[in-house]
Each structure stands twice: as C-alpha cells, then as structure tokens.
C-alpha positions in Angstrom: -52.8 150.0 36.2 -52.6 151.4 39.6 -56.0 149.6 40.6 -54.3 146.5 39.5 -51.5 147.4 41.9 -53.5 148.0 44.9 -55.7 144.4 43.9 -52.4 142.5 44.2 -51.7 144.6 47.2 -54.6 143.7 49.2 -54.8 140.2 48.3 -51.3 139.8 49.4 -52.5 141.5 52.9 -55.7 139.6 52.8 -53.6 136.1 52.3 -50.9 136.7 55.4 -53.8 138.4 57.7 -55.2 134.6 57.0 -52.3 132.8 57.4 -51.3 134.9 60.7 -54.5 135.2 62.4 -56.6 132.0 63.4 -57.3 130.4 60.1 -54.4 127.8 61.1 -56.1 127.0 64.5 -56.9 123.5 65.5 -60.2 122.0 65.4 -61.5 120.2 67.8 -63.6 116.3 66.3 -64.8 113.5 67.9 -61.3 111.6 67.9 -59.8 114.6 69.5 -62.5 114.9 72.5 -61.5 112.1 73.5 -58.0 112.5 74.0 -56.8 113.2 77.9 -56.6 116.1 79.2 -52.6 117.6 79.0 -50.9 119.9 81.3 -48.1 122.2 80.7 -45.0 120.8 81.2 -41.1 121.6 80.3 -37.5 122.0 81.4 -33.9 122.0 81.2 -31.2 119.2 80.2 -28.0 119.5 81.7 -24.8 117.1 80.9 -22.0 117.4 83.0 -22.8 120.7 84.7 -23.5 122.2 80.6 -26.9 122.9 79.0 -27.7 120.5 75.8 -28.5 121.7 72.7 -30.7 120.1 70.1 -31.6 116.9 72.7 -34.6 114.9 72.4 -36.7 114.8 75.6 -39.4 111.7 75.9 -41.7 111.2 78.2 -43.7 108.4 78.2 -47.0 107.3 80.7 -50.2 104.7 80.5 -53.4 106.3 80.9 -56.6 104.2 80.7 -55.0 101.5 79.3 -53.0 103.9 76.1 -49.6 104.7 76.0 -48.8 108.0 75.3 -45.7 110.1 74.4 -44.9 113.5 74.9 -41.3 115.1 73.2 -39.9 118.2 73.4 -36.3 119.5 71.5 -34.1 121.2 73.8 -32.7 124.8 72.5 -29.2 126.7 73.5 -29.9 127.3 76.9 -31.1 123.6 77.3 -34.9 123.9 77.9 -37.3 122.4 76.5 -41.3 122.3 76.1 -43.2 119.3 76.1 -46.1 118.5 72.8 -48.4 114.8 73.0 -50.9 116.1 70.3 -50.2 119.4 69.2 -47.4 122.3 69.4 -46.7 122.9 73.3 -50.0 121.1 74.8 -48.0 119.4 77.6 -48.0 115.8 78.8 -50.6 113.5 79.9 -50.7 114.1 84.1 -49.4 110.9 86.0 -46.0 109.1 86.4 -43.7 109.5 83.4 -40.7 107.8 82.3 -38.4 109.9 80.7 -35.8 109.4 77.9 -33.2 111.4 76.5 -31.1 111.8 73.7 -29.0 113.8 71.5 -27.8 112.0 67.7 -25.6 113.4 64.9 -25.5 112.4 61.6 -22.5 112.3 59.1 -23.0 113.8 55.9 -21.7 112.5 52.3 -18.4 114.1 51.4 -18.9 117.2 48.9 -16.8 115.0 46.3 -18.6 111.7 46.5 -19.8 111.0 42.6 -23.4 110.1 42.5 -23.2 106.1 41.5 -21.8 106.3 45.2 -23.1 104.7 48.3 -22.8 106.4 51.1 -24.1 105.3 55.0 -24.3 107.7 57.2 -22.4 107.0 60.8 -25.0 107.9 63.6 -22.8 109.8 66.7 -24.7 110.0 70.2 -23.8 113.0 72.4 -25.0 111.5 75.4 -24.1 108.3 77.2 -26.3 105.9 76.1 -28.2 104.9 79.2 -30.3 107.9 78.7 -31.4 106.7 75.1 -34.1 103.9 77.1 -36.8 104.7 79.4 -35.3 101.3 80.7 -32.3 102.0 81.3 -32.4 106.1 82.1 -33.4 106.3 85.9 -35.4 108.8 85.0 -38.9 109.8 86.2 -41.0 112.4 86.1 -44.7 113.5 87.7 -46.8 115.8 85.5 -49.3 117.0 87.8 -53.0 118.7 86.1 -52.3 121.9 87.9 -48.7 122.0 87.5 -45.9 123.7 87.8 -44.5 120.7 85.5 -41.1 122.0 85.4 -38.5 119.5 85.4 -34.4 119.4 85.8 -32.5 116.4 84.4 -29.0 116.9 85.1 -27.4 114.2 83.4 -24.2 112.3 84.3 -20.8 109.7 82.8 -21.6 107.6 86.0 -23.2 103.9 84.9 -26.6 102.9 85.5 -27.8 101.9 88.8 -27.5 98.0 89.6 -31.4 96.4 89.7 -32.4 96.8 93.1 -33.4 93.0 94.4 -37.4 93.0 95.6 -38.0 91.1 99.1 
C-alpha cells in the first residue's frame, strides 16, 4: 500500500515537473518562420494624471504588405506589455498606430428568472476618441533594438481638427 502511495506520488511530481518545465514551449514550423521579426515593447496608460487599470492597448503597423496587431492589458499600476504572436513577444518594428480602450459590461440582475432576456449595457471608461486608430492621435515607433517603452497620457480634450495638406 505504501508503494502505491509513493507511485501516485511521483506521477503527480513527474506530471507538474512537465507541465512547469519546457514541455509547454513553443515550436517553431514553417508558418511561423516566416513571421517578422518582434521587439520588445510596453508601457504605461495614464487618464487624467491616473494610471488605467484593465485597458486594452492596440498597436497596429503594415509590414511587407500584412497588417499586423500587437495588444497588451494594462494592470494597477497602468503598464502594459505588448504580444503579436505569442505571450510578451513585442510588436512588429516600424510606425504604429495605437488604440486604446477600457469597456465594462453589465451583468444580469441575481433575480432575473431564466425565460428572461437580458442585454448587457457596454460602459467605456475612456473617451471615445481613443477607441480608433483613426481618431486616437496616437503613434508609436517600435524600433528592433529598442528600448520600446511608451507613455500615453491620455486626455477629456477633443480630437485634433484634420490638418489641411498644401
């Protein structure tokens, strides 16, 4: 009986040392050769002097003719780390556009019965010129050799008028 122990024992430490150690690396395949190369980038979100919690960041370049987004979710302090492919692999170097937003949810009341229909109302934290890449006025240059850190303090104030072009 205390052989069966020690069997259940080691398989459970043979399972998490698998789990834990490299089994759940990435694998590099012909698709993912050919992705670009990605460089290290995050930051901060600020709104109104206050760092933002749970925001979306989206940057978003061309590269050889591909679009290509990379998103990071900011924490409590406000910063953020950017992913395109895989957990924390960075951005695409080049000119970004960058988008930012931060949505709530309503959720059913406890009481509702179940033949109920419920929609949920969407709230947006942050004004909504920062929800476009359009509309946002903001930019960003990920560089291959970094640093790629970036600030976006964001503001109440409207959106810039159109510039005209001579």
């Amino acid at each position: 009986m205390s052989l069966l122990r020690v069997g259940r024992s080691a398989a459970a430490c043979l399972l998490f040392g698998m789990l834990t150690s490299g089994c759940t690396r990435h694998y590099e395949d012909a698709f993912s050769r050919q992705r670009p190369a990605r460089a290290p980038a995050g930051g901060s979100v600020t709104y109104l002097g206050s760092p933002v919690e749970g925001a979306t960041v989206i940057f978003v370049t061309e590269h050889s003719g591909r679009f290509y987004n990379a998103m990071g979710q900011t924490d409590s302090a406000g910063r953020f780390t950017l992913q395109t492919f895989r957990p924390r692999d960075g951005a695409v170097p080049g000119s970004h556009r960058v988008r930012i937003e931060k949505l709530t949810f309503s959720e059913p009341p406890a009481d509702l019965p179940l033949q109920a229909s419920f929609t949920a109302v969407e709230t947006s934290h942050l004004p909504k010129k920062y929800r476009s890449h359009d509309t946002s006025g903001l930019t960003a240059e990920v560089v291959a050799k970094g640093p790629n850190e970036f600030a976006f303090a964001l503001d109440d104030l409207p959106p810039a008028a159109p510039s005209a072009q001579r």
